[in-house]
C-alpha positions in Angstrom: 0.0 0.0 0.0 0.9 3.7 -0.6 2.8 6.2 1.5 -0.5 7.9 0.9 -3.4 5.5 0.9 -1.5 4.5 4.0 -2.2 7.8 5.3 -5.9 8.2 4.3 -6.4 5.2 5.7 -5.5 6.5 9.1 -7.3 10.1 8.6 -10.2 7.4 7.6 -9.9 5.1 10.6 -9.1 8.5 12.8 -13.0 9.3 11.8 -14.1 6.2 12.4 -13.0 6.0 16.0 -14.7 9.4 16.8 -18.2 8.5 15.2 -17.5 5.2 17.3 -17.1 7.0 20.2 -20.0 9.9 20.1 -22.0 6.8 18.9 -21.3 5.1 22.4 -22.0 8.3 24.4 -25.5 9.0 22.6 -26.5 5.0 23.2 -25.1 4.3 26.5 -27.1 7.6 28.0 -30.1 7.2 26.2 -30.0 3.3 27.5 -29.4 4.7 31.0 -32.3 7.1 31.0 -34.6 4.2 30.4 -32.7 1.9 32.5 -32.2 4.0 35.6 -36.2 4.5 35.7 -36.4 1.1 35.9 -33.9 -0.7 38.4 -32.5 -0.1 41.6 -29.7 2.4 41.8 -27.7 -0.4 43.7 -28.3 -2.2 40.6 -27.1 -0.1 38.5 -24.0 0.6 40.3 -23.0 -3.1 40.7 -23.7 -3.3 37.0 -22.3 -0.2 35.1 -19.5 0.2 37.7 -18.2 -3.2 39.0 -19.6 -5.8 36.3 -18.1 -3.2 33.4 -15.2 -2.4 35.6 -14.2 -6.5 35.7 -15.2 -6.4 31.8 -12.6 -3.5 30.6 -10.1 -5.0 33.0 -10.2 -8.4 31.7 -10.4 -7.1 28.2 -7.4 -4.7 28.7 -5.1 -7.0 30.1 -5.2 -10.2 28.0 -5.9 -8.1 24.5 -4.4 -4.6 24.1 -0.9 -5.5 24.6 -1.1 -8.0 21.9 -3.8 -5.7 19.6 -0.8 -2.9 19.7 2.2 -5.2 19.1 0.2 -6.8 15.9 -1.1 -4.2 14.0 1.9 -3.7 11.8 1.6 -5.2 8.6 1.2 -8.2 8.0 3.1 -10.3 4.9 3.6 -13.6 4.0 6.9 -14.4 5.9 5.3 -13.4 9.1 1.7 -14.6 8.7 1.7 -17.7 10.5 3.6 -16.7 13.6 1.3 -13.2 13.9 -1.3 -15.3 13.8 0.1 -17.9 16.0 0.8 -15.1 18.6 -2.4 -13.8 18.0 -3.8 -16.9 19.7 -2.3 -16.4 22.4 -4.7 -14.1 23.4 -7.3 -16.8 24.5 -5.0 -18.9 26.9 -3.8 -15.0 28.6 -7.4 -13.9 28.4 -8.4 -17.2 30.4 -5.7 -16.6 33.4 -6.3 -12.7 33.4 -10.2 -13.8 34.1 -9.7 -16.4 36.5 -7.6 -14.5 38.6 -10.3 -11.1 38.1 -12.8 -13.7 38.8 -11.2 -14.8 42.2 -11.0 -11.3 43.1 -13.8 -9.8 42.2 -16.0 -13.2 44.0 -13.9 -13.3 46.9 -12.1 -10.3 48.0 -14.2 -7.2 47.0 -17.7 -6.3 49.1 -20.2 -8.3 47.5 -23.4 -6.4 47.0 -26.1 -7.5 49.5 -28.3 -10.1 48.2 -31.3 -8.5 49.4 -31.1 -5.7 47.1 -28.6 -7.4 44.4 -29.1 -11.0 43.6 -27.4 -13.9 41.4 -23.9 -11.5 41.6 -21.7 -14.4 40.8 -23.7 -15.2 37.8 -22.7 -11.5 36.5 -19.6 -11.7 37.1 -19.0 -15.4 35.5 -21.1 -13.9 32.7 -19.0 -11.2 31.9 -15.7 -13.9 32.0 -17.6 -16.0 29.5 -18.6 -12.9 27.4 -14.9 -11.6 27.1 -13.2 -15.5 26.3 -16.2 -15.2 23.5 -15.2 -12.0 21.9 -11.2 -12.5 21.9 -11.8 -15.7 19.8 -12.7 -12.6 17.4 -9.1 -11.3 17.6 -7.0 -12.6 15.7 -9.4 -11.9 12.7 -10.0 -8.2 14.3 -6.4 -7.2 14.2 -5.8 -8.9 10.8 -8.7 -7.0 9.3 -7.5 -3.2 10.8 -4.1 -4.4 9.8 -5.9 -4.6 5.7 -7.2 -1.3 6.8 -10.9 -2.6 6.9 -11.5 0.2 9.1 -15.3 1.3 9.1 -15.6 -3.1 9.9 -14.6 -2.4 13.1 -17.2 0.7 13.6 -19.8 -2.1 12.7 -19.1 -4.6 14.8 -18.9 -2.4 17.8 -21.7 -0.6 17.0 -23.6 -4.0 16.3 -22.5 -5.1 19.5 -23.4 -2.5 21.7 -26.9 -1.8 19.5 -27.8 -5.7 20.5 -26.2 -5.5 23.9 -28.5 -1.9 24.8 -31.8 -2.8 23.1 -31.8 -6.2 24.6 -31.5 -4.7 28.2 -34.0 -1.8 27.5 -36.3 -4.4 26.3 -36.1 -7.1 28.9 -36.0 -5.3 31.5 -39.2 -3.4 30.4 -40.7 -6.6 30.4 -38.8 -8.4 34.0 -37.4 -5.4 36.0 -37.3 -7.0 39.1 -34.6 -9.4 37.2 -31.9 -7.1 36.3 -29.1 -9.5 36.4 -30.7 -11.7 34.7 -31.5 -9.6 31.8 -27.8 -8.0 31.7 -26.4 -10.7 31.8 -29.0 -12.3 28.9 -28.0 -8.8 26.8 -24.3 -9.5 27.9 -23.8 -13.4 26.6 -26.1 -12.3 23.6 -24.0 -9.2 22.3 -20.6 -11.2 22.6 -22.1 -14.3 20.9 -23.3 -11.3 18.1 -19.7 -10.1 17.8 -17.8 -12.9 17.6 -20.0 -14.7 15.0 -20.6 -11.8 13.0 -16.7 -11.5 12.1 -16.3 -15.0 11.3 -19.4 -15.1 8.9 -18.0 -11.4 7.1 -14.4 -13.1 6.6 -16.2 -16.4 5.8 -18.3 -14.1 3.0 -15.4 -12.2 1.7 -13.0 -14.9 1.3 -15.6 -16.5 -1.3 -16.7 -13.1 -2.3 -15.4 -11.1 -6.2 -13.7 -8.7 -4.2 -11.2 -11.3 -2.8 -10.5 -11.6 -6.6 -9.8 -8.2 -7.6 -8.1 -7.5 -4.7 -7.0 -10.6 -2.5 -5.8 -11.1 1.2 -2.8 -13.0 2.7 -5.1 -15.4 3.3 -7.7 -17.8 1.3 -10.1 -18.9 4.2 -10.8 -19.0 7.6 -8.5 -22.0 8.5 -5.4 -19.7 7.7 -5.8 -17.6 10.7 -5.5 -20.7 13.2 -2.5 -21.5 15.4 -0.2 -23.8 13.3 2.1 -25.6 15.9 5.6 -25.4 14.4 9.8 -25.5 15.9 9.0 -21.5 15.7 5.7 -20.8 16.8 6.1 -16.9 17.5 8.6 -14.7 16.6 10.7 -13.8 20.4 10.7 -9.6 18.9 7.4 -9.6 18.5 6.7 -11.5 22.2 9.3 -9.0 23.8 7.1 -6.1 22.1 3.8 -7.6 23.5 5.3 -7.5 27.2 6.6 -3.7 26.5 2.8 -2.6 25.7 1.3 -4.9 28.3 3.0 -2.9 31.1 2.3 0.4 29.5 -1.2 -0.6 28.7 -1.4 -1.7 32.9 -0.5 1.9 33.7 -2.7 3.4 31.3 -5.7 1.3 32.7 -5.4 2.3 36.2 -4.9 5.4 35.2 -8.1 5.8 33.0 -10.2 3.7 35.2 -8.7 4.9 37.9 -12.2 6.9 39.8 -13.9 2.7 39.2 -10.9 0.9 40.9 -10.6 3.0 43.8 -15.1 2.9 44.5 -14.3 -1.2 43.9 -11.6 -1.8 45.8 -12.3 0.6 48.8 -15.5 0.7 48.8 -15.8 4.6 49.3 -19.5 4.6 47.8 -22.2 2.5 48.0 -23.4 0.7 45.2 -26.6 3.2 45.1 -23.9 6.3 44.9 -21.7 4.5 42.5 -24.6 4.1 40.3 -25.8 7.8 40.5 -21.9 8.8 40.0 -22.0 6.5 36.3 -25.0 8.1 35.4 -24.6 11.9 36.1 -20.5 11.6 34.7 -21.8 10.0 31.5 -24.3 12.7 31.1 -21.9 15.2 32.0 -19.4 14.1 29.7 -21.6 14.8 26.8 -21.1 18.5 26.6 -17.6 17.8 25.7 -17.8 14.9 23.4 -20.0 17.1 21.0 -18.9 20.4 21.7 -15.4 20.3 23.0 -14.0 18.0 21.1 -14.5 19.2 17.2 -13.4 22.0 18.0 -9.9 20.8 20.1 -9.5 18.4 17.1 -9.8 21.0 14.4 -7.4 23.3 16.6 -4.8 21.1 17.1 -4.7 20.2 12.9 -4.5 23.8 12.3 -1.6 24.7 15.1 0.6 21.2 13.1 0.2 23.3 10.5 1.4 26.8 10.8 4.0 25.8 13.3 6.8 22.8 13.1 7.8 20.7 15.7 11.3 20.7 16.6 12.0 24.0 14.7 13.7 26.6 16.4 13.4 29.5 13.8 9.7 30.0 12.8 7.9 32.2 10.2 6.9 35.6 12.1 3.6 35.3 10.1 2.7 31.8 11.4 3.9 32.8 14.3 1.8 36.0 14.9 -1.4 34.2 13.1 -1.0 31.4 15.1 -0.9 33.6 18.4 -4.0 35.2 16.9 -5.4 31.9 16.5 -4.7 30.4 19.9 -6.1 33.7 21.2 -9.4 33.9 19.9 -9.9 29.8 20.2 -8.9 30.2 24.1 -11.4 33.6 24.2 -14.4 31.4 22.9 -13.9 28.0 24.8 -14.1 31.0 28.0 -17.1 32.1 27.2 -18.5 27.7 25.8 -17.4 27.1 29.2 -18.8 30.1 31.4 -22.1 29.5 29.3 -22.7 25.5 30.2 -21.4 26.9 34.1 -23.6 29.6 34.4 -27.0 28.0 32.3 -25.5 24.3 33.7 -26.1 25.7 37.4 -29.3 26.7 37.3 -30.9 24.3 34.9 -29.2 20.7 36.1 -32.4 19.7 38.2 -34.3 19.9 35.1 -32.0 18.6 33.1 -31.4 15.4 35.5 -35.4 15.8 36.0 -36.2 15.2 32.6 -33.3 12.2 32.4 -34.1 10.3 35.3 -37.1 11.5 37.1 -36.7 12.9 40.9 -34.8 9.8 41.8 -32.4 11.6 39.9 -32.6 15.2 40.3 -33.0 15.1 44.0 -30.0 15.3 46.4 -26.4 14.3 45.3 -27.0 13.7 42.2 -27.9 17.8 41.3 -24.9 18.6 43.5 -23.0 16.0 41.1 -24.1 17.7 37.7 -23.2 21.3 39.1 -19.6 20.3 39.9 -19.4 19.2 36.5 -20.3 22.4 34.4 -17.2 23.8 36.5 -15.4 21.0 35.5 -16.6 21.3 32.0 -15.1 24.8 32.1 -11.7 23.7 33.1 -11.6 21.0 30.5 -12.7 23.5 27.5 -9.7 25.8 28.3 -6.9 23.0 28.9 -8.0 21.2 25.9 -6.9 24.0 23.4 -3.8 25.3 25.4 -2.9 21.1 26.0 -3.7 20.6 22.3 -1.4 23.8 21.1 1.1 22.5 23.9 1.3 18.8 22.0 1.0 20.7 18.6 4.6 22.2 19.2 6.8 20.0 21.9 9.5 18.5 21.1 9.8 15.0 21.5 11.9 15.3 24.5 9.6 18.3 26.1 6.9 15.5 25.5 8.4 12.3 26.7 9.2 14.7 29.9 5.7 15.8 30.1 4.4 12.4 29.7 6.2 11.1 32.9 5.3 14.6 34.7 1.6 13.2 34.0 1.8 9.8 35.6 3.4 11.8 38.8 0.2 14.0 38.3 -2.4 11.1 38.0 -0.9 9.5 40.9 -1.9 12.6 42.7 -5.7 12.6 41.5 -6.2 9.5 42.8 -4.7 10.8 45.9 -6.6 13.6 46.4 -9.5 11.7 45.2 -9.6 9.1 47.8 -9.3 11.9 50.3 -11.7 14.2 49.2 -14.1 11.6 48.8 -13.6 10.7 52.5 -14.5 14.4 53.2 -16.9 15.6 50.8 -19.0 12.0 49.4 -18.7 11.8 45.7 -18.2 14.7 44.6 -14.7 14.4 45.8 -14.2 12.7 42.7 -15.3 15.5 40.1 -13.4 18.0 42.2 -10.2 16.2 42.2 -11.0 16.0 38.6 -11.2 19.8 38.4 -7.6 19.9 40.5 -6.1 17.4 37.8 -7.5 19.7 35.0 -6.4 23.1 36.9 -2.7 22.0 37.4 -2.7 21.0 33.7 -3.9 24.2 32.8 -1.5 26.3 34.7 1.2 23.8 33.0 -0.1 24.9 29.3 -0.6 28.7 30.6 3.5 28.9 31.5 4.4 26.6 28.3 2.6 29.0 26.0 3.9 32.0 28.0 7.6 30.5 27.1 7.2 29.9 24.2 5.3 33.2 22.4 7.4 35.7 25.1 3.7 37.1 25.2 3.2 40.5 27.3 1.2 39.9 30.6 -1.8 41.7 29.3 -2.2 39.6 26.1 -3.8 37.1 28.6 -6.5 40.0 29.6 -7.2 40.3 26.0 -8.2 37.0 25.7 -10.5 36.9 28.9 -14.5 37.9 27.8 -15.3 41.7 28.1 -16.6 43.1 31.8 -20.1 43.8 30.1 -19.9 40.0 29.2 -19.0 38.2 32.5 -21.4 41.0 34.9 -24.3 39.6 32.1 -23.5 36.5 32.8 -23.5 36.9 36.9 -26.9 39.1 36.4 -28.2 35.3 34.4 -26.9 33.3 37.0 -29.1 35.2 40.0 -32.2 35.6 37.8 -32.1 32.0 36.7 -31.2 30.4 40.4 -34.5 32.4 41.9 -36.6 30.9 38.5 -35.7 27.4 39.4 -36.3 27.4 43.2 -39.6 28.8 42.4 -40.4 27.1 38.8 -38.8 24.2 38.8 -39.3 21.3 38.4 -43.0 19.3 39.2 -45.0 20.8 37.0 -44.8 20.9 32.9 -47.2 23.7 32.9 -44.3 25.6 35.8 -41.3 24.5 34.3 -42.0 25.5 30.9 -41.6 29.3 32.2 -38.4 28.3 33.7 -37.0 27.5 30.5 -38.3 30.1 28.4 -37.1 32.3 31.1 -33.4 30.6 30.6 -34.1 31.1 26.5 -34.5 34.5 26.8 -31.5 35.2 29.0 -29.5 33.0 26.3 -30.9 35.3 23.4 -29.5 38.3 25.7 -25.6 36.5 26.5 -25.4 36.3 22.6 -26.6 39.7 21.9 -24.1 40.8 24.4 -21.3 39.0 22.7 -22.2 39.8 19.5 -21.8 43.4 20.3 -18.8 43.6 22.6 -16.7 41.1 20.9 -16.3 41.8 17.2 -12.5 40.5 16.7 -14.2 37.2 18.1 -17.3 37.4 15.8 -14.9 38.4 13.0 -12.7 35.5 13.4 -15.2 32.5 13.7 -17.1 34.1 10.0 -13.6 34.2 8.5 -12.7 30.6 10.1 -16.5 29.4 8.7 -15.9 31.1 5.6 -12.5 29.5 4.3 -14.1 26.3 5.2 -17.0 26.5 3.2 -15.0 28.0 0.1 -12.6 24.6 0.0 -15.3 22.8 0.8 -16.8 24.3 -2.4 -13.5 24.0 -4.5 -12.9 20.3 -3.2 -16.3 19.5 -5.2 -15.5 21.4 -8.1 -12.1 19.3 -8.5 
């Protein structure tokens, strides 16, 4: 393959992952707001926190090591012992899950039988389901390897479709059996997955296409262990331990907030439950509004700056300055919006979600902490995506290893302020985590732009802007605690109250930030006029 279908290929697989991704958010919380009206919150939290926690883990440990080591090409020298080491996902995956299994059967808290019943039968469910879907692997990697990238998009979206809908729909019809039914939607999905790449490989093998273009292999019994002198190739072992104990420290660091509710047992299974819901909800606002945008940002800074280049045009300099200015000024004011419209309208929000077993008590307190945190996220993600845009490889390697220090630290500060405080400790330790990394990007870009101390008051919204702002946030806290949230025919004036006040903030922008207003037209302009040319070629 091409130097540049190679590339496109990545761009494509690249887009793939993020339509994945938003594609999990959307299903998993739409699934939740029908679930979470219909089981117990203990439920829940034994089920989306410890029962998915054992799942990833399992998954992680025997697979991803092996998934990254594999993925180079694959040609006909090295077929057989890729694929030979490819199988030797299924004996790992079996000693990861007993040992999980011990664990999570015998040395976490197991959930009280009164409220939570048959939790063995989840967790041996969710061993079975993982040994089912790694017999998929070897045929997984192969086919990302051929760049069958929007296959994998398919399957996972298949999977979790299947997994969702047969939940929803089961426990609609048995919801005093919610173990039952996840695991039934569990065992089912896996069963979907596994098959579903057999009988695709089994079609295209036999299919035209193999013709014009044919695979390293002929049929499905090519990509199964052949015992031989050399069965794997010792490199390509030695490469799969490498990424195992990277990929260890990037689980615990990722899953960090699960391990430490599983394995100290700092919140019931009812909070831990509430926690999964209200983060996934929370989290929203970023995958669809946040992220483009950092995404977009990032390309652009590769672009009019170059890594490892000490002398740098002046104009891409200056423009990218400009740039970095104005995208910091309007992730401000995204973030100050969803903190100051978040605040006031997160019990109808959660209301509307979940019902009052939702928008009641610690789980409103749980959605306010968030819009701060949102806040923090929106501003670190373009200074942290500039940062990356321009380290050197050194700078980053250092930073990388600053980061593990720093994660250690969240979980720290985690555990204690969720001693103190209940569960918000954890999205506050969150905002902590996101502050420090924010200050980090703050002094990089300071370094490296030499920037005079009241370039960063340019960038900050006008007085008129933030006083607005404070005026919404009053009016809107009074609406609710008088409007909110029992009634539709009450409520309603609640929210056209909050559309107004919106119609207001933008007016208010629009008039006292015209360099901002000016940039995003140009920005929305150059993109539609390549889109336009692009079609015309």
């Amino acid at each position: 393959m091409s130097e540049n279908s190679a590339v496109g290929a990545a761009i494509v697989s690249a887009s793939c992952n993020i339509i994945l991704q938003v594609f999990v958010r959307i299903l998993s919380s739409l699934s939740n707001a029908v679930i979470f009206r219909l089981i117990t919150r203990e439920a829940l939290g034994v089920i989306n926190v410890r029962l998915l926690l054992l799942y990833s883990t399992c998954h992680c440990f025997s697979r991803e090591a092996f998934r990254r080591s594999c993925l180079s090409k694959f040609d006909k020298k090295s077929l057989e012992k890729k694929f030979n080491l490819l199988w030797m996902i299924v004996p790992t995956c079996l000693i990861c899950s007993l040992i999980m299994r011990y664990i999570w059967l015998y040395v976490l808290e197991e959930p009280d039988p009164n409220l939570v019943q048959n939790y063995s039968l989840g967790v041996n469910t969710v061993i079975f389901s993982v040994l089912i879907e790694n017999l998929a692997e070897p045929i997984y990697v192969f086919s990302q390897s051929c760049h069958f990238v929007k296959l994998k998009v398919v399957m996972e979206g298949a999977m979790l479709t299947v997994r969702s809908l047969t939940m929803v729909i089961c426990l609609s019809r048995w919801p005093d059996q919610a173990m039952y039914c996840f695991c039934f939607s569990q065992a089912l999905s896996s069963l979907v997955y596994t098959f579903s790449f057999y009988a695709y490989f089994g079609y295209y093998l036999n299919s035209q296409q193999q013709k014009i273009s044919p695979l390293l292999i002929t049929s499905l019994h090519d990509t199964f262990p052949k015992f031989s002198k050399y069965f794997v190739d010792w490199e390509d072992l030695c490469l799969v331990w490498s990424f195992f104990q990277q990929t260890l420290l990037k689980q615990l660091l990722t899953e960090g907030e699960r391990y430490l509710m599983s394995f100290f047992t700092l919140l019931s299974f009812a909070e831990q439950g509430l926690y999964d819901v209200v983060n996934n909800l929370g989290s929203l606002a970023a995958r669809f509004i946040l992220l483009p945008i950092e995404d977009s940002s990032y390309l652009l800074f590769t672009q009019l700056l170059t890594r490892d280049k000490k002398s740098q045009s002046l104009e891409n300099i200056s423009m990218a300055l400009t740039v970095l200015g104005n995208i910091l000024k309007m992730m401000i004011l995204l973030g100050l919006t969803i903190l100051t419209f978040g605040y006031s309208y997160s019990q109808l929000l959660l209301y509307l979600y979940g019902g009052t077993k939702l928008s009641v008590g610690i789980g409103l307190t749980l959605m306010r902490w968030h819009c701060l945190y949102v806040l923090l996220l929106a501003m670190n993600g373009i200074s942290e995506g500039f940062k990356f845009a321009v380290m050197s490889h050194v700078e980053i390697d250092r930073y990388n290893k600053n980061l593990v220090l720093l994660s250690v630290g969240f979980l720290t500060a985690a555990y204690c302020l969720v001693s103190v405080v209940g569960s918000s400790g954890f999205i506050i330790a969150n905002c902590l985590n996101m502050l420090f990394r924010l200050v980090h990007s703050i002094h990089f870009i300071q370094e490296y732009f030499q920037v005079p101390k009241y370039w960063w008051w340019k960038i900050t919204p006008h007085s008129l802007i933030v006083t607005t702002l404070c005026l919404i946030l009053g009016l809107t806290s009074i609406s609710e605690i008088y409007l909110c949230c029992n009634n539709i025919y009450i409520w309603i004036w609640h929210l056209l109250l909050g559309a107004c006040c919106f119609l207001i903030f933008l007016w208010t922008v629009w008039y006292k930030e015209n360099d901002l207003i000016c940039f995003i037209y140009g920005q929305w302009k150059k993109r539609n006029s390549s889109e336009t040319k692009s079609k015309l070629n």
